[in-house]
C-alpha positions as CSV (number, residue, x, y, z in Angstrom):
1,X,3.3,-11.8,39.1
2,X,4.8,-8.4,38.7
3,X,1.8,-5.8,38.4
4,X,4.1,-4.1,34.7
5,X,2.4,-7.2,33.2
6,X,-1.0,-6.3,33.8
7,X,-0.3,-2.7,32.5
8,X,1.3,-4.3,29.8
9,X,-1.5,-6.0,28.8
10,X,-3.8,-3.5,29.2
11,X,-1.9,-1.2,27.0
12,X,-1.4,-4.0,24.3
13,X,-5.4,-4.6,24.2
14,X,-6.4,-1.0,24.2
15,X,-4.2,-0.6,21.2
16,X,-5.4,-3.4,19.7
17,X,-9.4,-2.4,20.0
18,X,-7.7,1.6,19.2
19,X,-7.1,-0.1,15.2
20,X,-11.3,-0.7,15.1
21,X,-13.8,-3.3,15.4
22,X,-12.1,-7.0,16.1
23,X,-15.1,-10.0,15.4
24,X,-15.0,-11.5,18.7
25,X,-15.4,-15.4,17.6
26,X,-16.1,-18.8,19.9
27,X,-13.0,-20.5,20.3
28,X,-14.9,-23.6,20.9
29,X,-17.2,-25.7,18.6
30,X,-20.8,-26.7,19.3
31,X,-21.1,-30.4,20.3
32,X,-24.1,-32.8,20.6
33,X,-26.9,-29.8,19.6
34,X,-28.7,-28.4,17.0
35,X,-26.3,-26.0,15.0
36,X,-26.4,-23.7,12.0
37,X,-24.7,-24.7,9.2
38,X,-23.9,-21.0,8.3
39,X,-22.3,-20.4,11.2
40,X,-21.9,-23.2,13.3
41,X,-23.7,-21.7,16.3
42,X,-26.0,-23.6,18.4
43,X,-29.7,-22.9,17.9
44,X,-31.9,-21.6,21.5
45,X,-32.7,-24.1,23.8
46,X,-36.2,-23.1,22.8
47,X,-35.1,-24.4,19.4
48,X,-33.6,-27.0,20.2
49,X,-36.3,-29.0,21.8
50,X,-38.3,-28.1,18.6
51,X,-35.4,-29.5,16.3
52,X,-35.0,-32.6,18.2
53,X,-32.1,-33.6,16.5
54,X,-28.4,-32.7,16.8
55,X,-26.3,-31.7,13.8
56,X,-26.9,-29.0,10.9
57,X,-28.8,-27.3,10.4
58,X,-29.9,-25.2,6.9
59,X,-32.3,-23.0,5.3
60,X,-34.1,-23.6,1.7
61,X,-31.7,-21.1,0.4
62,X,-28.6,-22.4,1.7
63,X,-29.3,-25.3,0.5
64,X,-29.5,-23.7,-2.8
65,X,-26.7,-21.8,-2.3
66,X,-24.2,-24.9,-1.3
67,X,-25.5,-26.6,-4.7
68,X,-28.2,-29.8,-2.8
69,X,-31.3,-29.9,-2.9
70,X,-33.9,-31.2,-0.4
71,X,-34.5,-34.9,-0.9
72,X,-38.5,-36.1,-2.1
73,X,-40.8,-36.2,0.7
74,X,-38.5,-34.2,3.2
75,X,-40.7,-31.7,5.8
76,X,-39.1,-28.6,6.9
77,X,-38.8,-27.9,10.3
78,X,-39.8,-24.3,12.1
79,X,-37.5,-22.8,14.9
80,X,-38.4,-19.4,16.3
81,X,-36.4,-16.1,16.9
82,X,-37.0,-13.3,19.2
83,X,-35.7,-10.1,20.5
84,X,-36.8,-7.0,22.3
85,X,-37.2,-4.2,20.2
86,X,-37.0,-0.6,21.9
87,X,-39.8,2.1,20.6
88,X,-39.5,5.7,22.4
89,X,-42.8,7.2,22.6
90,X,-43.5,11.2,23.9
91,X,-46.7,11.4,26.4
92,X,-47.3,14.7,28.2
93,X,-43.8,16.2,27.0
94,X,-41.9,13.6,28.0
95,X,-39.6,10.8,25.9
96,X,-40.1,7.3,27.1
97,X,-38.7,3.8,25.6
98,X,-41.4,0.9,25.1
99,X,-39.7,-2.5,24.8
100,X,-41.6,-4.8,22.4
101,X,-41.0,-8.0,22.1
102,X,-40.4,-9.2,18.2
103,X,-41.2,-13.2,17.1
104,X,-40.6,-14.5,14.0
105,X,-40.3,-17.9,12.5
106,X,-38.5,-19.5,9.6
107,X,-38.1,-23.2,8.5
108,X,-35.1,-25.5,8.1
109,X,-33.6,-28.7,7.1
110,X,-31.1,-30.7,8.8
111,X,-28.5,-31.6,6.5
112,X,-29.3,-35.3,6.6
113,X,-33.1,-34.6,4.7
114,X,-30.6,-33.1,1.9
115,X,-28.6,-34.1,-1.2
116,X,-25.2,-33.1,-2.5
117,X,-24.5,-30.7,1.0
118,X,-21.0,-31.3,2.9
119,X,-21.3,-31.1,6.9
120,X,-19.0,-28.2,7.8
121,X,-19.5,-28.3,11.3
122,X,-20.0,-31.7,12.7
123,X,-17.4,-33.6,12.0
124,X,-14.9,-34.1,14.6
125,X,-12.1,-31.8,15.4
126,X,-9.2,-33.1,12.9
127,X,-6.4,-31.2,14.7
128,X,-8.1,-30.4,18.7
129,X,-6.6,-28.8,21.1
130,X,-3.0,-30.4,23.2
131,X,-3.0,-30.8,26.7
132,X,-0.3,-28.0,28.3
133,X,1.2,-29.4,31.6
134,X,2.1,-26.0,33.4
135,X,-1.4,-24.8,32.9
136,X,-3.0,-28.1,33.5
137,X,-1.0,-28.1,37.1
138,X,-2.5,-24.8,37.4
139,X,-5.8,-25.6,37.4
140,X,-5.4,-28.6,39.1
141,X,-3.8,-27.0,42.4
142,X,-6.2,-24.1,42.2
143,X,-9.3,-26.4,42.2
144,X,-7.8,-29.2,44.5
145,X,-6.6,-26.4,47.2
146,X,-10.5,-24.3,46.9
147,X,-12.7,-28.0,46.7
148,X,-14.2,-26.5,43.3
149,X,-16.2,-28.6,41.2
150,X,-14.8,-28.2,37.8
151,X,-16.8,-30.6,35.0
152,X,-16.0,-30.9,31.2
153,X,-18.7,-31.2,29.1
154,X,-19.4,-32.0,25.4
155,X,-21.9,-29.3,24.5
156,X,-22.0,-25.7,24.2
157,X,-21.7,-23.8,27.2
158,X,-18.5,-22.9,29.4
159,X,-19.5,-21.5,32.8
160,X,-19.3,-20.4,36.3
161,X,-22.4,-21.3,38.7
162,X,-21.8,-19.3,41.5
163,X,-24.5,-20.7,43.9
164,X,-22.7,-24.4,43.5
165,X,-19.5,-23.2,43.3
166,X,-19.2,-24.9,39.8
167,X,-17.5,-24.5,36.1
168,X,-18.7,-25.7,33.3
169,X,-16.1,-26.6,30.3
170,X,-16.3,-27.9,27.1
171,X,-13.8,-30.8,26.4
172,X,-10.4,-29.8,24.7
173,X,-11.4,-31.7,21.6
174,X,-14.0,-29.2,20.7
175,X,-11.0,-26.3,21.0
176,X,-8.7,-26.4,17.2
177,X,-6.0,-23.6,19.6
178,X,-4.5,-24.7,22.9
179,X,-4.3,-20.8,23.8
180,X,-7.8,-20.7,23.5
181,X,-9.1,-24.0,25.6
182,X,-6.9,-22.9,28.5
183,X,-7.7,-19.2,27.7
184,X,-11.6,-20.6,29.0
185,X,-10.6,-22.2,31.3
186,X,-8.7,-19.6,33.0
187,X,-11.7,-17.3,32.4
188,X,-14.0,-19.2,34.6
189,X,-11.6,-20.1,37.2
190,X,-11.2,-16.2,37.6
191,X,-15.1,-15.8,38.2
192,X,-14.4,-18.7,40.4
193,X,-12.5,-16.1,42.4
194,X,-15.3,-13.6,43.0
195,X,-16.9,-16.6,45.5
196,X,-18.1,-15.0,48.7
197,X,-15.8,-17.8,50.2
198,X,-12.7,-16.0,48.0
199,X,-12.5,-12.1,46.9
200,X,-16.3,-11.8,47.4
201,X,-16.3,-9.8,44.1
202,X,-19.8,-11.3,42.9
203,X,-21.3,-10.3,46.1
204,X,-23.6,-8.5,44.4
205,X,-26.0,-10.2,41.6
206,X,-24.4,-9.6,38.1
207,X,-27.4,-9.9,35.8
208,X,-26.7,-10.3,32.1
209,X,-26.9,-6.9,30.5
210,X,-26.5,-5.2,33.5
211,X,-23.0,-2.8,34.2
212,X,-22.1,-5.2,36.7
213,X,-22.1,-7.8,34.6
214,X,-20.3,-6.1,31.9
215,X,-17.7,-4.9,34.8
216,X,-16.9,-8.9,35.6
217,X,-16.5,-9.8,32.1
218,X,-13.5,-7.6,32.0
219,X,-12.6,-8.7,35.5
220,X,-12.3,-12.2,33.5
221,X,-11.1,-12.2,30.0
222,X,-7.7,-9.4,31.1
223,X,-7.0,-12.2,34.7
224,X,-7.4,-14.8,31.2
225,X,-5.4,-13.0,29.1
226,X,-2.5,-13.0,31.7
227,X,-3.0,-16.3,33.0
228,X,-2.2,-17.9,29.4
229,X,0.7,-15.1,28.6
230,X,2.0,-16.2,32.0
231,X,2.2,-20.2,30.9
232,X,3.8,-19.3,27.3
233,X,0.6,-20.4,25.4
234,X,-0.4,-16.7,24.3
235,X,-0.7,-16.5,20.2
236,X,-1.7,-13.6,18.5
237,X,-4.8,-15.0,17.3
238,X,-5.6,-15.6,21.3
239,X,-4.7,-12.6,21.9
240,X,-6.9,-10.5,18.9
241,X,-9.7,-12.9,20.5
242,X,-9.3,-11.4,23.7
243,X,-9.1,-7.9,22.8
244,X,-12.8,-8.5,20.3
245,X,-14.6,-10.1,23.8
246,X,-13.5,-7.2,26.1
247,X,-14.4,-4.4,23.2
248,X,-18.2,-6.3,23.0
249,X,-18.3,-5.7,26.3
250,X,-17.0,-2.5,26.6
251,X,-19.7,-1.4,24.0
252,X,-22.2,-2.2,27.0
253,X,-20.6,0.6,29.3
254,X,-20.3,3.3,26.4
255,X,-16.6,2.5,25.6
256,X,-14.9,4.0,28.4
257,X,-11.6,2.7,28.2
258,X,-11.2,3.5,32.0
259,X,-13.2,0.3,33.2
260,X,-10.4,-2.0,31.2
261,X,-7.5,-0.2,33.9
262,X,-10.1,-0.5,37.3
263,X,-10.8,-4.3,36.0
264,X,-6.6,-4.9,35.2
265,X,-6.6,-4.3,38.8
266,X,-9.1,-7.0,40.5
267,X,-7.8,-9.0,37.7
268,X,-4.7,-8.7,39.4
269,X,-5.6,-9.9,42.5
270,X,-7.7,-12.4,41.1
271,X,-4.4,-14.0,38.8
272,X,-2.6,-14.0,42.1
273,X,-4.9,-15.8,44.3
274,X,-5.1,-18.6,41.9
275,X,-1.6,-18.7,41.5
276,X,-0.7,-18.5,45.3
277,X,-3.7,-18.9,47.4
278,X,-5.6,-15.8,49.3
279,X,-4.8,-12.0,48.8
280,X,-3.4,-10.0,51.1
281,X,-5.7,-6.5,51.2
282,X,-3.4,-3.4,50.4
C-alpha cells in the first residue's frame, strides 16, 4: 500500500477533529446483558451480576418520561456507580492530588416490570451488517497464515488478549454499518500485530489510561481506518467515527496532533504485515 494513503488519511482525520468535538459512538449494539434504556450501553459487570437479567434497563423518571408506569407490586433494583475523584491538597508548600474514590447508588426497573414503555434497544438488528468478501478473505488469510484465535461473540466486548494470542468480536448482526463491523475487526487484528511473535509493538505492558496505551489506540483505529478505505467499504459516517475515537484519545496525551503522524507510521507497517506477511525493517 503506497505510504501517500496513510498521509492522506492522516490529513483527512486531523481536519476532521480541526472542525471540533465529534461524539465518538459504539458501532456495535450490546447483546445478551443488562443495558440502559437511555443509551443502550451495557451496565458494569459489577452491575450486571446485581441485575441478573438481560435487557433494559430504566430509571423511575424515564419511565415517566417515556409515558409507562411501573406495574403493582414491581421492586426496584439497585446498581452502583463509581469513579475516582482527584482533590489537590498543599502540605508544607507543596500541591499534591488525592484520588478519592466516589460510590453512589440509584434504583431501576427493567422494562418488563413496566407498562406502556417500547424496548429501544433489544430487539434484534432489523437491517445488520452484510458480509464483504475482499475483507472477509482478509481476515481469513491473516489469521490462517499467524494460527490466531479469532472468536465472535454475542455480547459486548471486541478485543485483543495478548497473552493468548486472541480477538474477541461481536457477531456482524449486532453491527446496522458494514464499514463499521469490518472497521473492528480490522482494529483488533492490528493490535494483533504488536504480538512479540510479530512487530513486538506491545512489548511493553499498555495499561488502560496510561500514554502507552493511548499511543496503541492510535496505532489501531488509523491501520483500521486504512484497512476499510483499502477494501472500498469506507463511508463518511465510518470515517467521522474514526476521527471521534482517535480525538478521545488524543485528549489523553494533551492533543498533540504529532502522535497521530508517529502512529500513521507503525500503522503502516502494521496494514502491511497483515496484508503481505512480515515487515521488512527500513
Amino acid at each position: 500500500m503506497a505510504i501517500d494513503l496513510y498521509a492522506e488519511i492522516t490529513n483527512r482525520i486531523i481536519s476532521e477533529m480541526e472542525k471540533g468535538e465529534i461524539p465518538w459512538r459504539k458501532p456495535w449494539m450490546a447483546a445478551g446483558k443488562a443495558i440502559s434504556h437511555a443509551n443502550g450501553r451495557a451496565y458494569s459487570l459489577l452491575n450486571q451480576m446485581l441485575l441478573g437479567k438481560p435487557g433494559e434497563y430504566l430509571t423511575f423518571k424515564q419511565v415517566q418520561d417515556a409515558n409507562g408506569k411501573i406495574k403493582k407490586g414491581e421492586k426496584a433494583h439497585m446498581v452502583v456507580f463509581w469513579k475516582w475523584l482527584e482533590k489537590k491538597e498543599k502540605k508544607d508548600g507543596e500541591e499534591t492530588v488525592k484520588r478519592i474514590p466516589y460510590l453512589r447508588y440509584y434504583n431501576v426497573f427493567h422494562i418488563d416490570q413496566t407498562e406502556g414503555v417500547k424496548p429501544r434497544y433489544a430487539k434484534p438488528n432489523s437491517t445488520p451488517a452484510n458480509p464483504d468478501e475482499a475483507a472477509d478473505r482478509i481476515i481469513k488469510e491473516y489469521v490462517t497464515r499467524e494460527k490466531l484465535c479469532l472468536e465472535y461473540r454475542e455480547g459486548d466486548a471486541a478485543y485483543y488478549h495478548p497473552a493468548t494470542d486472541r480477538i474477541i468480536l461481536p457477531l456482524i448482526q449486532q453491527f446496522k454499518e458494514t464499514a463499521e463491523f469490518y472497521g473492528t475487526a480490522f482494529h483488533e487484528m492490528v493490535h494483533s500485530t504488536g504480538h512479540k511473535s510479530r512487530l513486538n509493538r506491545l512489548e511493553i505492558p499498555a495499561n488502560f489510561g496510561k500514554e502507552e496505551y493511548s499511543k496503541e489506540e492510535l496505532v489501531a483505529e488509523i491501520g483500521s481506518a486504512a484497512l476499510v478505505n483499502h477494501v472500498g467499504l469506507e463511508t463518511e459516517k465510518s470515517f467521522k467515527n474514526n476521527a471521534a475515537y482517535i480525538q478521545s484519545w488524543l485528549k489523553a496525551l494533551k492533543n498533540d496532533k504529532r502522535f497521530i503522524v508517529s502512529a500513521a507510521g507503525k500503522a503502516e507497517k502494521a496494514v502491511d504485515y497483515i496484508l503481505k506477511g512480515a515487515v521488512q525493517d527500513g
